[in-house]
C-alpha positions in Angstrom: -21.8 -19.7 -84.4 -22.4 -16.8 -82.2 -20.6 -16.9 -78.5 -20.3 -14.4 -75.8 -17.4 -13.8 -73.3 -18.3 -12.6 -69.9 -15.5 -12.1 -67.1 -16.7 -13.1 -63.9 -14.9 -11.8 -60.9 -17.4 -11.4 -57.6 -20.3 -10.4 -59.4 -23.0 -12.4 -57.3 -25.3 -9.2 -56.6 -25.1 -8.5 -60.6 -24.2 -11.7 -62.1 -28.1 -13.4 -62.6 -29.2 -10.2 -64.1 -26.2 -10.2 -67.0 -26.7 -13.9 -67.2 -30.6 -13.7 -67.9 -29.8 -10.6 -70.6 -27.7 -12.9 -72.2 -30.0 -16.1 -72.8 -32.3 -13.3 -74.1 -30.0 -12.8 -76.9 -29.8 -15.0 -79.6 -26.3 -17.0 -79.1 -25.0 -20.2 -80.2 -23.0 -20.1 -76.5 -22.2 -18.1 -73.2 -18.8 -18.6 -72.2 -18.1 -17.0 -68.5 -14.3 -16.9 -67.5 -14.8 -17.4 -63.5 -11.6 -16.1 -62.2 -10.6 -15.8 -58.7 -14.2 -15.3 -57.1 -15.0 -16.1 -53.7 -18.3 -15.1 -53.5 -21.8 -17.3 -55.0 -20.5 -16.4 -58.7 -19.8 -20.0 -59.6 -22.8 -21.7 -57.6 -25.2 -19.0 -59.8 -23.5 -20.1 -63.3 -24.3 -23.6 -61.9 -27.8 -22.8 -60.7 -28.8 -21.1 -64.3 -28.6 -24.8 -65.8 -28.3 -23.7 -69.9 -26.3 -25.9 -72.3 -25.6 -22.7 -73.8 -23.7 -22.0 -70.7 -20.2 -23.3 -71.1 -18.1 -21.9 -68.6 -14.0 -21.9 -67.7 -12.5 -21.5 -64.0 -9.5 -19.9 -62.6 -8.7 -20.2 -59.1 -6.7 -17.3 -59.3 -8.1 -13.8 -60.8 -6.7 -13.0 -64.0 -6.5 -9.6 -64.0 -8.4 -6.3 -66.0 -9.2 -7.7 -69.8 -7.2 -11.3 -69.7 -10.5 -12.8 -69.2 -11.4 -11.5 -72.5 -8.4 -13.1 -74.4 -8.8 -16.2 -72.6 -12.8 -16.7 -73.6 -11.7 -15.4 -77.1 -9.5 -18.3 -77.9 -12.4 -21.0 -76.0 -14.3 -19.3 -78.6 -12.4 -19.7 -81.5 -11.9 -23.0 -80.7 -15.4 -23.8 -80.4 -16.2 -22.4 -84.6 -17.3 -19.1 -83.3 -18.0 -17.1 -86.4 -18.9 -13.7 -83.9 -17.8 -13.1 -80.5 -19.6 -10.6 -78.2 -17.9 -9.6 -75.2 -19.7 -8.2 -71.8 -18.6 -7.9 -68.0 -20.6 -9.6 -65.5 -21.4 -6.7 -64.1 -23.6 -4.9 -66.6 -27.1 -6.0 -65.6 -28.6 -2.9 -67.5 -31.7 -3.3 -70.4 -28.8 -3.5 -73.0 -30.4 -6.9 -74.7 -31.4 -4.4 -77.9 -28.1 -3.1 -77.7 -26.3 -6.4 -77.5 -28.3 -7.5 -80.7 -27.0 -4.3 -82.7 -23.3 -5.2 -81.7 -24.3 -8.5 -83.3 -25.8 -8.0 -85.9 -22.8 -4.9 -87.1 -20.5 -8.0 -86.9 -22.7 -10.5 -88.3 -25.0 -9.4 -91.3 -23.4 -5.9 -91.5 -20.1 -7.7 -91.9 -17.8 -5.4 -89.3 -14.6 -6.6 -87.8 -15.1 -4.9 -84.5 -18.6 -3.1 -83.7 -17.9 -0.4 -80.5 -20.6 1.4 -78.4 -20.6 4.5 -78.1 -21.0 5.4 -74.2 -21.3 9.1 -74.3 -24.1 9.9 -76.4 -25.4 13.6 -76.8 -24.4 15.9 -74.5 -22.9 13.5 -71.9 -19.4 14.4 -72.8 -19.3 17.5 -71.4 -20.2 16.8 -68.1 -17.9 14.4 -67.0 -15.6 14.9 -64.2 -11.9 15.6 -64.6 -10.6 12.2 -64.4 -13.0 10.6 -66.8 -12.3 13.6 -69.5 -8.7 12.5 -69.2 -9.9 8.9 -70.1 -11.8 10.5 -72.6 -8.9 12.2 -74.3 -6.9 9.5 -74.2 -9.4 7.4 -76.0 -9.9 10.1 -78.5 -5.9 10.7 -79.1 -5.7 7.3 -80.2 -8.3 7.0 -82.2 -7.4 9.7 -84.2 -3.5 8.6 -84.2 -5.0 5.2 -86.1 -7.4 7.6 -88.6 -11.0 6.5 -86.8 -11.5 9.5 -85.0 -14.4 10.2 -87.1 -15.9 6.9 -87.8 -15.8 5.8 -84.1 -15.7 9.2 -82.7 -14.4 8.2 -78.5 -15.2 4.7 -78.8 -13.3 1.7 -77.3 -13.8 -1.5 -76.5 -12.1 -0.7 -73.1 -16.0 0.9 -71.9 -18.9 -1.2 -73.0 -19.6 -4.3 -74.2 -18.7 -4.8 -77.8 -18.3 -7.4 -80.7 -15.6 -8.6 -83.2 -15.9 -11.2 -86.1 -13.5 -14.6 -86.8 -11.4 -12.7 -89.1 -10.2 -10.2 -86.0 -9.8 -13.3 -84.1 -7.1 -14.9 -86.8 -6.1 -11.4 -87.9 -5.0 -9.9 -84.1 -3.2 -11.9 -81.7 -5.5 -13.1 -79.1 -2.9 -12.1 -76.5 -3.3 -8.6 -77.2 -7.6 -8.4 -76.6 -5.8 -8.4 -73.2 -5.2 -4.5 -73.5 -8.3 -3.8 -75.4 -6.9 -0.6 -76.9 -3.9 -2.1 -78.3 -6.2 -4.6 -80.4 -8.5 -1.8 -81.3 -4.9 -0.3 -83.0 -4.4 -3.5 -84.4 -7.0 -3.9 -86.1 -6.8 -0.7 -87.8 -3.4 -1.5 -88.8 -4.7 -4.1 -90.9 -7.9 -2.3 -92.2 -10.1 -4.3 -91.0 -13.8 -2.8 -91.0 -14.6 -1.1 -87.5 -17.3 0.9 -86.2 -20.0 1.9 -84.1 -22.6 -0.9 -83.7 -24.8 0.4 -80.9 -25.0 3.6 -78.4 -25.7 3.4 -74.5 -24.8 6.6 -71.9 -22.5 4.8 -69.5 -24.9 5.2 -66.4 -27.6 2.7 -68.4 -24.8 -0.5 -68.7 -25.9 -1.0 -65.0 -22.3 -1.3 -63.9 -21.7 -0.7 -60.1 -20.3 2.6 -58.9 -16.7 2.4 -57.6 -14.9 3.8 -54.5 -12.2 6.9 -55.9 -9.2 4.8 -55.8 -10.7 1.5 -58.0 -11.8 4.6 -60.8 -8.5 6.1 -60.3 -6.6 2.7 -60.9 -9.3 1.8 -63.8 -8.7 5.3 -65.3 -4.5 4.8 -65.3 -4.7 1.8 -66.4 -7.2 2.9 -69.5 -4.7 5.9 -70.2 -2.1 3.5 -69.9 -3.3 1.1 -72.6 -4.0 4.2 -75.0 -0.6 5.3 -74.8 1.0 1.4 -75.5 -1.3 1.4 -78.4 -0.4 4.1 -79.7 3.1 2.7 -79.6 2.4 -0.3 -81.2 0.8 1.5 -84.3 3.7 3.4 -84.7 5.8 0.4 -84.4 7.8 2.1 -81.7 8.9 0.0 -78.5 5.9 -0.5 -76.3 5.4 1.8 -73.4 3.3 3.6 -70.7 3.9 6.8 -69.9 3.6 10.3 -71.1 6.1 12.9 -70.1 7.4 12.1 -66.5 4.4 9.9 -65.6 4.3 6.4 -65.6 0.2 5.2 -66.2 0.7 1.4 -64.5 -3.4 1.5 -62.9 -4.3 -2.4 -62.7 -1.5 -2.9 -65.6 1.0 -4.7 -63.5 -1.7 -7.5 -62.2 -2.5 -8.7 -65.8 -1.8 -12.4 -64.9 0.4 -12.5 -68.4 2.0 -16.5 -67.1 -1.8 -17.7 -67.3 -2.9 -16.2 -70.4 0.1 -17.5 -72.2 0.0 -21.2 -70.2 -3.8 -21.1 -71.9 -3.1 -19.9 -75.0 -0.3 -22.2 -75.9 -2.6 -25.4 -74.8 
């Protein structure tokens, strides 16, 4: 069985779009994780009227990435053999892409498939921010050995895909800070890679006011750094010389993932 996990958090203008690239894809089930919308999110889950469509709903938001771990154990729960994760925000032409994230897990037998979202020459022009996120991403990747195989790759930026076995080999808490699982996985060898490659600006994500990227990028840098910590077994934490890298950290609703998890 294949499922999908889409976090849902006032994605009306996007939502229908992500939804309809999804039923394009062949999966067994779509699992949004509706979590503190006020907008028309939940009435267009409603309105789309799939049995594939098996959604769960928070009153309260659950903060960056706990959406994930919550539709990953629904998931497991349900038999899922392959789960893809995508926001509900990323109404780009990615149903191709989706497939190859798939497909990596599924007949080419990965653990975690990636996409690469800076393909080419895309790299070098981002912004100064962005190539911070960048290095951070690449400084763990190489601390685990995958530098080369997965290049700046992480399933913080673009939708990606893991099998069953990551889902009983990493603790499902931990998808919560998406680099920390990618470090976890490595850990225990299981097979990762590259499944698919789309430049950032064709996920069809919307663009964000300066101080949402700069909270988005701290946080990223953030979870790089705790990973890196958890690899080397070294006590968990955030920041790198005098700087403390919280972003959106701090609003990780960790008292609803765990309330969930333990049902």
């Amino acid at each position: 069985m294949i499922a999908a996990v889409m976090p849902v958090k006032d994605e009306e203008k996007r939502l229908k779009k992500t939804v309809e690239t999804l039923l394009s894809v062949p999966l067994d089930i779509i699992i949004p994780v509706i979590n503190g919308s006020s907008d028309s999110s939940c009435s267009i889950i409603r309105q789309v009227g799939s049995k594939r469509i098996q959604p769960i709903y928070f009153i309260e938001p659950l903060g960056i990435d706990v959406p994930r771990a919550i539709g990953a154990r629904a998931a497991l729960d349900k038999g899922a053999t392959a789960v893809l994760f995508l926001d509900g925000d990323m109404e780009g032409d990615i149903a191709k892409n989706l497939v190859d994230l798939i497909s990596a897990v599924y007949e080419k037998h990965a653990d975690m498939a990636l996409t690469n979202c800076y393909p080419g020459d895309y790299i070098t022009r981002l912004p100064k921010l962005a190539a911070a996120v960048l290095n951070a991403r690449i400084g763990l990747n190489r601390e685990i050995g995958l530098e080369e195989t997965i290049g700046a790759a992480s399933p913080s930026h673009g939708p990606h895909a893991v099998s069953q076995r990551f889902l009983l080999s990493v603790p499902l808490r931990e998808i919560a800070i998406p680099p920390v699982s990618l470090a976890l996985a490595a850990k225990k060898d299981l097979r990762i890679c590259v499944g698919t490659e789309i430049a950032h600006n064709e996920l069809g994500s919307p663009g964000k006011d300066s101080a949402h990227a700069d909270l988005i990028a701290w946080t990223i840098i953030g979870d790089c750094i705790e990973a890196q910590h958890v690899y080397r077994n070294t006590k968990r934490r955030r920041s790198s010389g005098s700087v403390e890298y919280q972003g959106y950290h701090s609003q990780r609703r960790w008292d609803l993932l765990d309330q969930f998890l333990s049902q």
